[in-house]
DRENPA-3360 file (N, C-alpha, C; in nm, 2 decimals, always signed):
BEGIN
1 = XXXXXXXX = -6.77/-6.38/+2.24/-6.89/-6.42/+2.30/-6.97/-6.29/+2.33 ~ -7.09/-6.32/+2.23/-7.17/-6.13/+2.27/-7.25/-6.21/+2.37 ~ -7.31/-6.33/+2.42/-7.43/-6.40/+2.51/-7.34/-6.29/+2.66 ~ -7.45/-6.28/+2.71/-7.48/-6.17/+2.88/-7.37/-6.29/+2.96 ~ -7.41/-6.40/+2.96/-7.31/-6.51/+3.04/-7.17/-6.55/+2.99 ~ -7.15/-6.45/+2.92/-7.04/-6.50/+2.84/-6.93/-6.56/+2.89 ~ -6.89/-6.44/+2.97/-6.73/-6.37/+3.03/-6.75/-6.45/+3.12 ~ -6.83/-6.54/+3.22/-6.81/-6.63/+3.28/-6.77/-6.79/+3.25;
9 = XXXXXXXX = -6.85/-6.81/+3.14/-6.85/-6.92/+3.03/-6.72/-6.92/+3.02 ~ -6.65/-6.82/+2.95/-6.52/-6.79/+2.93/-6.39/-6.85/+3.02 ~ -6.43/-6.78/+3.17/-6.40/-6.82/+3.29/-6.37/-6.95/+3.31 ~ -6.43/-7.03/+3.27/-6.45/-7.19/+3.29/-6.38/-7.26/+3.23 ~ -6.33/-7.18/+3.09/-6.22/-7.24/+2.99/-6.07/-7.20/+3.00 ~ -6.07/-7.13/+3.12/-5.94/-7.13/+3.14/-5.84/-7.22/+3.24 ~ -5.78/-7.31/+3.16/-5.69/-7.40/+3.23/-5.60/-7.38/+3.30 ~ -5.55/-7.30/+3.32/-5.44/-7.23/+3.40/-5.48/-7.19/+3.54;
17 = XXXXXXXX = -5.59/-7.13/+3.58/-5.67/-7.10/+3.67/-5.76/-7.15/+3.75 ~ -5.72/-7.27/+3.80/-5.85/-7.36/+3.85/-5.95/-7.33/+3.94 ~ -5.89/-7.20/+4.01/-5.99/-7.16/+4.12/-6.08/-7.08/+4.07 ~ -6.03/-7.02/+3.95/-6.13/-6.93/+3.87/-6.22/-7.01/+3.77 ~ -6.22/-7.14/+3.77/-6.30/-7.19/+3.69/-6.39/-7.24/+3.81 ~ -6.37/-7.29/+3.95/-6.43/-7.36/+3.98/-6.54/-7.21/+4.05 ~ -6.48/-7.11/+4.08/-6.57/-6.96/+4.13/-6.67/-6.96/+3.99 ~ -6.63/-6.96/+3.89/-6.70/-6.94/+3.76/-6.88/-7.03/+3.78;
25 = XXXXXXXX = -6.83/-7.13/+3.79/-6.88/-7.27/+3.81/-7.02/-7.24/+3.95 ~ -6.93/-7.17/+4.04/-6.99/-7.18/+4.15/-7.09/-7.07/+4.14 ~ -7.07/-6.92/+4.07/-7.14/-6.85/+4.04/-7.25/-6.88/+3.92 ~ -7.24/-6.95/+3.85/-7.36/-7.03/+3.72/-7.41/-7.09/+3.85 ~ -7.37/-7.19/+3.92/-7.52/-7.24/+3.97/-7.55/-7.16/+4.07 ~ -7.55/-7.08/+4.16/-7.59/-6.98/+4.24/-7.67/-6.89/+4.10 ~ -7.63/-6.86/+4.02/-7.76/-6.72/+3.91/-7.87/-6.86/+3.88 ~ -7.84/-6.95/+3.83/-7.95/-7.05/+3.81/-8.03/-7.11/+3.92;
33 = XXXXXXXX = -7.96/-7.12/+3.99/-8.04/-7.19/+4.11/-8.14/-7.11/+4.18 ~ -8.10/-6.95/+4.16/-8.18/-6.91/+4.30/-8.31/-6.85/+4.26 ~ -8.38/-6.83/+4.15/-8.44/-6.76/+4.13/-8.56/-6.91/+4.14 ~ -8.66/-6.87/+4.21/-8.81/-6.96/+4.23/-8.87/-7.00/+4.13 ~ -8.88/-6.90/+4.02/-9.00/-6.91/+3.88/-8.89/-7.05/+3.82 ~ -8.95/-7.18/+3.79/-8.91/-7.26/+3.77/-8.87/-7.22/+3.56 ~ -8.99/-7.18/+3.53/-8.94/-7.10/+3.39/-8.80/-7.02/+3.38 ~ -8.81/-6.97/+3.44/-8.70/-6.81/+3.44/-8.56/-6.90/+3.48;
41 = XXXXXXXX = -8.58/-7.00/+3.55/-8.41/-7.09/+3.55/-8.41/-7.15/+3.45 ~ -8.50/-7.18/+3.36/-8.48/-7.29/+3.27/-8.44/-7.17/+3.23 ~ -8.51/-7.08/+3.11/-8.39/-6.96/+3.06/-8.26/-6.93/+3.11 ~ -8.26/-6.89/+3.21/-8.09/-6.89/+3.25/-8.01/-6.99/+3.20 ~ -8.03/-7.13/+3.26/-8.00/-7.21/+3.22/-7.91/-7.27/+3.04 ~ -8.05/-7.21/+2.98/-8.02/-7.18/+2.80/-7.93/-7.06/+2.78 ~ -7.93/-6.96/+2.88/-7.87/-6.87/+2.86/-7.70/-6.95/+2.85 ~ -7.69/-6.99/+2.95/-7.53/-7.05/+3.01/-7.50/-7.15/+2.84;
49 = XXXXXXXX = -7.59/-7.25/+2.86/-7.57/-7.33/+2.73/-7.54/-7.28/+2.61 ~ -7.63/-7.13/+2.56/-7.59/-7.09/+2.42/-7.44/-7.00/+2.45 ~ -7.41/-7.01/+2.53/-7.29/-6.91/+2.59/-7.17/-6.97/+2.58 ~ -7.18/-7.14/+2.59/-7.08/-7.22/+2.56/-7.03/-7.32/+2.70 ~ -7.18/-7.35/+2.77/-7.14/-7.42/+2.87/-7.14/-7.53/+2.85 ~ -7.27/-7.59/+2.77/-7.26/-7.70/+2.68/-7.17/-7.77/+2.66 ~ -7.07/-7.69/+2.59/-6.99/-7.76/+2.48/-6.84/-7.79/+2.62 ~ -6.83/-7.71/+2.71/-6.73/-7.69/+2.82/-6.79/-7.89/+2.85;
57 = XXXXXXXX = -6.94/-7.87/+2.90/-6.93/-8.01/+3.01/-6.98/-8.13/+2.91 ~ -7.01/-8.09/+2.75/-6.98/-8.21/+2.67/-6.84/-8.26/+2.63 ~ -6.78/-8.20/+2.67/-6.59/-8.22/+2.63/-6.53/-8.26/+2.74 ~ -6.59/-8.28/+2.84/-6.55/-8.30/+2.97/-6.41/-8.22/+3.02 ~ -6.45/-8.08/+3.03/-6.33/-8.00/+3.05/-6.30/-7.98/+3.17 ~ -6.37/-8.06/+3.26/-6.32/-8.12/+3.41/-6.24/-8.20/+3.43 ~ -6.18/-8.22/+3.55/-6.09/-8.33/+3.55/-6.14/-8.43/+3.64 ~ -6.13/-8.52/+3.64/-6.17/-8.65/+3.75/-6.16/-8.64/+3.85;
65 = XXXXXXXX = -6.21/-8.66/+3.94/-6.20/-8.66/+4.10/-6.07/-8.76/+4.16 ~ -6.01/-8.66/+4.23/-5.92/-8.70/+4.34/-5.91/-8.72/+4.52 ~ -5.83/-8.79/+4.54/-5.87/-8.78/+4.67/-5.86/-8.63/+4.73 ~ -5.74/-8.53/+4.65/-5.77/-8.41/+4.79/-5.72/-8.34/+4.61 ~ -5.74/-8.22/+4.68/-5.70/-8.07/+4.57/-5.82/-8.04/+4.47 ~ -5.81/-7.94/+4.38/-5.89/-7.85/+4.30/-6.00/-8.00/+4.21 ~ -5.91/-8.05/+4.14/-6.05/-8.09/+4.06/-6.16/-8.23/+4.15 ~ -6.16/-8.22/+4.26/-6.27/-8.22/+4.36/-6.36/-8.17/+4.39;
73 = XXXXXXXX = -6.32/-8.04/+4.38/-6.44/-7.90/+4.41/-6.44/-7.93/+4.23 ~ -6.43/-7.95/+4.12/-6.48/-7.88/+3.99/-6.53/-8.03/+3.99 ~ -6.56/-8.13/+4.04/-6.65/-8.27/+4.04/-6.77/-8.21/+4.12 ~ -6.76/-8.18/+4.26/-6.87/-8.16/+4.31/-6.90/-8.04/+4.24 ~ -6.87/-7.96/+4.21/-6.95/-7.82/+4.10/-7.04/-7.85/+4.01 ~ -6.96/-7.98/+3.91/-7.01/-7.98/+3.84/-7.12/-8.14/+3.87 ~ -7.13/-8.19/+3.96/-7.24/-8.22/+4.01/-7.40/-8.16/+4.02 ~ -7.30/-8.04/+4.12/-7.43/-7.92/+4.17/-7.49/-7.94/+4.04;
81 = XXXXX = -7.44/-7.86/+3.94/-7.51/-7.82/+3.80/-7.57/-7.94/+3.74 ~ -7.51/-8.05/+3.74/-7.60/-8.19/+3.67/-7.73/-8.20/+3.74 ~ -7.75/-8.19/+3.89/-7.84/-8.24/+3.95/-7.95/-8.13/+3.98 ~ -7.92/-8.05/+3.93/-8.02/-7.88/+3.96/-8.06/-7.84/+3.84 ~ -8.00/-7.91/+3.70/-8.02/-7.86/+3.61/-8.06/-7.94/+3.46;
% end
């Protein structure tokens, strides 16, 4: 992955690590979220997508929501990102 967002993209595809996918997760929408120019997030945004974030939350490489543990925080994560983005 040469894209600038890569190594984080990257981050999010590792199964073994779920707290590092869900910090991954949580850093994408913090660099997208925070910048005001509504343009300049839509870029970021394409940035993350051509990077391979796309293809992470079209494959649904999340897991379902549970009542307690990790893939709860990577539902609400990946909420944040659905609804901001």
């Amino acid at each position: 992955m040469d894209e600038r967002f890569g190594s984080i993209v990257k981050g999010m595809q590792e199964a073994y690590h779920k707290n590092m996918r869900v910090a991954c997760l949580q850093l994408t929408n913090a660099i997208i979220s925070t910048p005001d120019d509504l343009d300049f997030r839509i870029h970021l945004r394409n940035e993350f997508w051509r990077a391979g974030l796309v293809d992470i939350i079209e494959v649904g490489a999340y897991p379902t929501p549970t009542p307690y543990g990790i893939s709860g925080r990577h539902t609400v994560m990946m909420m944040t990102y659905s609804n901001r983005h």
